[in-house]
C-alpha positions in Angstrom: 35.9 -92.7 -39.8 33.1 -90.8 -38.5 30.1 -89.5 -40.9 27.7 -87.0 -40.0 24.8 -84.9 -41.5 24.2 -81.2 -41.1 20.6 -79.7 -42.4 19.4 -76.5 -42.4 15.0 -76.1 -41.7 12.5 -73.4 -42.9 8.9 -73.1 -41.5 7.0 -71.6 -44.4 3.7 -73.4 -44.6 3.3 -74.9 -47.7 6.5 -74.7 -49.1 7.9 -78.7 -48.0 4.8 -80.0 -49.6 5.5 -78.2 -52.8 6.8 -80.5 -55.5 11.0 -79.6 -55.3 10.4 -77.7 -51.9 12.6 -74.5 -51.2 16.0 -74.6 -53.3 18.6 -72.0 -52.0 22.1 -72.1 -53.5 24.7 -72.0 -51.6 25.5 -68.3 -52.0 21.6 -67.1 -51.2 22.0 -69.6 -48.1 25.3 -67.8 -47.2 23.5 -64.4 -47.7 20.8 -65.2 -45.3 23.0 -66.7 -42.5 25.2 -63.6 -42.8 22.4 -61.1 -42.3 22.6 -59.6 -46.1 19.3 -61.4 -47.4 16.2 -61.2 -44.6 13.1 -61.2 -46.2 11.2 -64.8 -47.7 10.2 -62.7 -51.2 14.3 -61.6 -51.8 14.6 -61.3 -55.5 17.2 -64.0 -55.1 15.1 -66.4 -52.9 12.4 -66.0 -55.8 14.5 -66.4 -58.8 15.8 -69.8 -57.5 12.2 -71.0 -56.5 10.1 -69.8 -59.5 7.4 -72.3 -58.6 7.1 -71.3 -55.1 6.4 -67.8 -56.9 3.5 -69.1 -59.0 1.9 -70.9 -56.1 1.8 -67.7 -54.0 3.9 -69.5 -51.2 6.9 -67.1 -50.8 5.0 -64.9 -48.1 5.6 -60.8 -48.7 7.4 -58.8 -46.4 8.0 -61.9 -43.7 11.6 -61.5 -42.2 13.6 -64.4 -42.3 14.5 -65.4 -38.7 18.2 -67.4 -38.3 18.2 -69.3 -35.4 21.7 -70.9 -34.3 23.0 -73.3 -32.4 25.1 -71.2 -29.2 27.7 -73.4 -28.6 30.2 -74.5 -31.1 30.6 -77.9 -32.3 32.0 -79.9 -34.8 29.0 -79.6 -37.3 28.7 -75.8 -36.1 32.4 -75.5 -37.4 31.3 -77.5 -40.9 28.5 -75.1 -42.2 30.5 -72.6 -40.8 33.0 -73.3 -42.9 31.4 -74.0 -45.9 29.2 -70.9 -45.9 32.4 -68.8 -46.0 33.6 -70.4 -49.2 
């Protein structure tokens, strides 16, 4: 039996120190790693962090940049898998 972890990281100052952090369902974290939600202040980003909204911390207009992993592996597989459900 092996057991492994798999995370996925931001970089938006502020945001990890926030009480909760950044939430993203699965679907909004889908969206972004498919290329159909780029931008931190997404309706969809904002309504799931409503907090981050209030505190001025979802930053206007900043792209989000996906950065991958280039060769596969099992992990790689997982979230790819689990993204497409």
């Amino acid at each position: 039996v092996l057991v492994g972890s798999i995370s996925v990281f931001h970089s938006l100052p502020g945001v990890a120190a926030a009480a909760g952090g950044l939430q993203l369902s699965p679907c909004t974290l889908s969206a972004i790693f498919q290329g159909r939600l780029t931008q931190w202040d997404d309706p969809r980003i904002a309504a799931e962090n409503p907090r981050l909204v209030e505190g001025g911390l979802l930053p206007a207009g900043q792209a989000i940049r996906v950065v991958r992993r280039a060769d596969g592996s099992s992990s790689t597989y997982a979230l790819s898998t689990y993204l497409a459900k």
